[in-house]
Structure formats: structure tokens, C-alpha cells
C-alpha positions in Angstrom: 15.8 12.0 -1.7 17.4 8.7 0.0 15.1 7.8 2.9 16.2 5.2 5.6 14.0 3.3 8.2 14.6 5.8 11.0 13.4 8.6 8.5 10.2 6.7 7.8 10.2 5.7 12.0 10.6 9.2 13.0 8.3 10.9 10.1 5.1 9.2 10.1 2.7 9.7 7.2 5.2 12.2 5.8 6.7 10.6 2.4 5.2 9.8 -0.8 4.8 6.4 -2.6 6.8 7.3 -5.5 9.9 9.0 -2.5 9.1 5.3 -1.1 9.5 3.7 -4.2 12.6 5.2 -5.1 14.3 4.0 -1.6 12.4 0.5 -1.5 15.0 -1.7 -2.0 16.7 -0.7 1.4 13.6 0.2 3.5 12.4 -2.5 6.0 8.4 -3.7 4.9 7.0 -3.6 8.3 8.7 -0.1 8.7 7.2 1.3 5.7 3.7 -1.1 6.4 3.1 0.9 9.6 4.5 4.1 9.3 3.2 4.9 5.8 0.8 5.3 3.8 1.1 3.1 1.1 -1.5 1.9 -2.6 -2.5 -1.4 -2.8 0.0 -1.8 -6.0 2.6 -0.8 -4.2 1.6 -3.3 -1.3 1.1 -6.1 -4.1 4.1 -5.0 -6.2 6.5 -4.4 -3.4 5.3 -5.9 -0.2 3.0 -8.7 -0.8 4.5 -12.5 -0.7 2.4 -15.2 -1.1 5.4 -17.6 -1.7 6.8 -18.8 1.0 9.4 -21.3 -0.3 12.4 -19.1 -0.1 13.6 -19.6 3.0 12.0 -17.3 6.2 9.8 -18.4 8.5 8.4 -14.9 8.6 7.4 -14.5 5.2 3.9 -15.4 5.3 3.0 -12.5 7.7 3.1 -10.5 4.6 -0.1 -11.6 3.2 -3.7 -9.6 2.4 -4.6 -9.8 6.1 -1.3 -8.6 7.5 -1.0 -5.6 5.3 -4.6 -4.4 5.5 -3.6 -4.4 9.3 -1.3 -2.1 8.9 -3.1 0.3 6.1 -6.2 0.3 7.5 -7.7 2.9 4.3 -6.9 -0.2 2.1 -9.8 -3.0 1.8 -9.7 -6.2 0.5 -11.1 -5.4 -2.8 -8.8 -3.3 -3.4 -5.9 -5.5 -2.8 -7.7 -8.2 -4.9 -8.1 -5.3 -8.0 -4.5 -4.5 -7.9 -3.4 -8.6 -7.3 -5.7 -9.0 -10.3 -4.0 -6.2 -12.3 -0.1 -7.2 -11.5 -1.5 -10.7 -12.5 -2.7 -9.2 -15.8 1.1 -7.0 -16.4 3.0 -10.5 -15.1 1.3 -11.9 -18.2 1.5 -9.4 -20.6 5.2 -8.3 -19.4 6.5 -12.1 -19.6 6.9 -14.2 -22.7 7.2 -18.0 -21.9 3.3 -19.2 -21.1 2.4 -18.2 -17.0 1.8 -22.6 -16.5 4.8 -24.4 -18.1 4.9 -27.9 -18.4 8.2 -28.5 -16.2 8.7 -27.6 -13.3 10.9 -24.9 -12.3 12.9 -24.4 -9.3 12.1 -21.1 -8.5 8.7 -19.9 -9.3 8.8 -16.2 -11.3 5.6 -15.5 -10.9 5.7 -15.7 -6.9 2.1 -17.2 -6.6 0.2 -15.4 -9.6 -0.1 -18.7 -11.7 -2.3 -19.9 -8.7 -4.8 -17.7 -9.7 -8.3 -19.4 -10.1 -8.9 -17.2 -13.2 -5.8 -18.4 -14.9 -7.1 -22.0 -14.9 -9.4 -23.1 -17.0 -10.6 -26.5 -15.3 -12.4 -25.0 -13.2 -16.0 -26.7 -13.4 -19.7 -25.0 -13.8 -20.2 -25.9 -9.8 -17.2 -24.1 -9.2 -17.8 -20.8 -11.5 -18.6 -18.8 -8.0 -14.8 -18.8 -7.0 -13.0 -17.9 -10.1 -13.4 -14.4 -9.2 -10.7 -15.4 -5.9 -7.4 -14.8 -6.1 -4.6 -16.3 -3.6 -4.7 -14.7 0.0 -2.6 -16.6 2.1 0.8 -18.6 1.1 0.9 -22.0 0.8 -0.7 -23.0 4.5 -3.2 -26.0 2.6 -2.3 -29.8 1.8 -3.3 -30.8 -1.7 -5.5 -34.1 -1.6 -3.5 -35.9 -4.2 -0.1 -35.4 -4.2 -0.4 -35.0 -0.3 2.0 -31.7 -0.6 1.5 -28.8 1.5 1.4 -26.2 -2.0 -2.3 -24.7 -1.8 -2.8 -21.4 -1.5 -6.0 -20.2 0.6 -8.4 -17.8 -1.3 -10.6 -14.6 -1.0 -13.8 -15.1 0.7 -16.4 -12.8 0.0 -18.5 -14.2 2.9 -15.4 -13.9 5.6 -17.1 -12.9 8.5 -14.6 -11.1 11.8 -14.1 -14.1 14.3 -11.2 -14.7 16.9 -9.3 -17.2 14.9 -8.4 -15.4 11.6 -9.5 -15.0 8.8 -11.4 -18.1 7.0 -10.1 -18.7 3.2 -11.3 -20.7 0.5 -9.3 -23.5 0.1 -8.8 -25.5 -3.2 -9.4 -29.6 -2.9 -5.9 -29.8 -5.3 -3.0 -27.8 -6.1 -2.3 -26.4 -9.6 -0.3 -28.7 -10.4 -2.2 -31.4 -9.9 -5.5 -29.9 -11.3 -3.0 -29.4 -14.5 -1.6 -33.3 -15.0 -5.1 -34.7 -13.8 -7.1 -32.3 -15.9 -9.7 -31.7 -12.8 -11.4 -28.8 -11.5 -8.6 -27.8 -8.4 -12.1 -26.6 -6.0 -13.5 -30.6 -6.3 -12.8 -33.1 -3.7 -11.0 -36.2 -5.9 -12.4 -38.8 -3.6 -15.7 -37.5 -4.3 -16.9 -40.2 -7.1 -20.6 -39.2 -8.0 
């Protein structure tokens, strides 16, 4: 069945995930975000962008926060289980290593190497937070290289407020954690 955005406008709640699946490639995301109902690994497979480097201004409205707007049955858990599981078939489906030592261009794994649990500097005072995975796009300067390429985090103790919602945000970027061999959650002008 081919489905169009004034199918899904004017038939709320009416199609299935796999009818959306099969007509996702020319459906609008914010159409199908609020007039569907939609799984968390179709949100994270199809919707979800946490990178932000290829080009719109508006692609970091389609983070955790910004879908779980929209499909209110969906929680953050259950975003962070199926971002956890697509990180899991990203490795598994892909054969070069997820952290290469040169830098690409464009990043294939749209965010997913940012994953705390993919990184294995992460210190003993930091053990707490490699459960987090990446919530927001890159919105955070690192402390070292002074670039604006960390991601904000799950926070299990987010508490509803009028300013959004309040991330855990990594001292350093990947990267630098990687080439400095540091823990990316400790400040590097901390000393002691």
C-alpha cells in the first residue's frame, strides 16, 4: 500500500509500523511523529538524529525529547533500550572497528560511537554513567579541543522544569578522551 503525508494527516492512528515502514522514505518525520503511532526502533532506526552536521538547522528537534513529545506511550527507557540495541546491530552489522583512528568526513554511525558504553576510559568515579547513552546532538563544547562535538546524555535523575530537559554532559569529546587516553566525564583542568 503506498501511503503519502496527507494519508497519514487525514487517518490518524490508522496505519501500521511495518505499512509505515514500507513508505518511509517519502513520508515527512513530523507527519508520521504526530499522527502515528510509532516503536521506539522505528523512532531510533528511522527518525532519531543525534548528528547534526549535515546541514539543517532543524535537525536537532529530532532528538529523545522531541519524539517522546509526540508518542507519548513511548518512555525514555524505552528509547534508551532500542538506542542501546541499534548500537549493538551497528556493531555487529558493520566490519571496520565503530572508533577508527582517522577521521572521517562523514560519520556512519550518526552518533552511536558516542556511546559511553563503547568507551572504555571511562574511570571507576565515573562507572554511574556508562549506562547513558547520547540524548541530544552535539549542543556541548569539549574542554580541550574547545569544539562544540559533545553530545548531552540520559539522566536518570531529570526532574520536569520550564527550561528543558537537563543532560549529562561529558567534560571531553570522544575524540579527545581517545588521543589523550582520559575518562571523557573528568574535568582536564581538574589536577588532584
Amino acid at each position: 500500500m503506498y501511503l503519502t503525508n496527507t494519508d497519514l494527516l487525514n487517518n490518524k492512528y490508522k496505519y501500521t509500523v511495518q505499512e509505515i515502514e514500507e513508505n518511509v522514505s517519502h513520508l515527512d518525520h513530523k507527519i508520521m511523529l504526530a499522527t502515528q503511532t510509532l516503536t521506539a526502533e522505528f523512532c531510533v532506526k528511522y527518525i532519531l538524529d543525534l548528528d547534526i552536521d549535515h546541514g539543517g538547522e532543524e535537525s536537532y528537534i529530532f532528538d529523545v525529547c522531541y519524539i517522546i513529545e509526540f508518542q507519548k506511550h513511548l518512555s525514555d527507557e524505552d528509547m534508551r533500550q532500542a538506542m542501546n540495541d541499534q548500537a549493538v546491530d551497528t556493531v555487529l552489522s558493520h566490519t571496520p572497528p565503530l572508533i577508527e583512528e582517522e577521521e572521517e568526513e562523514h560519520d556512519p554511525y550518526h552518533g552511536i560511537k558516542n556511546d559511553p558504553t563503547m568507551v572504555a576510559l571511562i574511570c571507576e568515579n565515573h562507572e554511574n554513567v556508562k549506562k547513558e547513552v547520547p540524548q541530544s546532538p552535539c549542543r556541548f563544547m569539549c574542554k580541550l579541543c574547545k569544539k562544540k562535538k559533545v553530545h548531552g546524555y540520559t539522566n536518570p535523575d531529570h526532574v520536569s522544569n520550564p527550561f528543558g530537559y537537563l543532560f549529562l554532559v561529558p567534560c571531553v569529546c570522544i575524540d579527545c578522551s581517545l588521543t589523550n587516553k582520559r575518562c571523557m566525564w573528568c574535568d582536564p583542568r581538574d589536577t588532584t
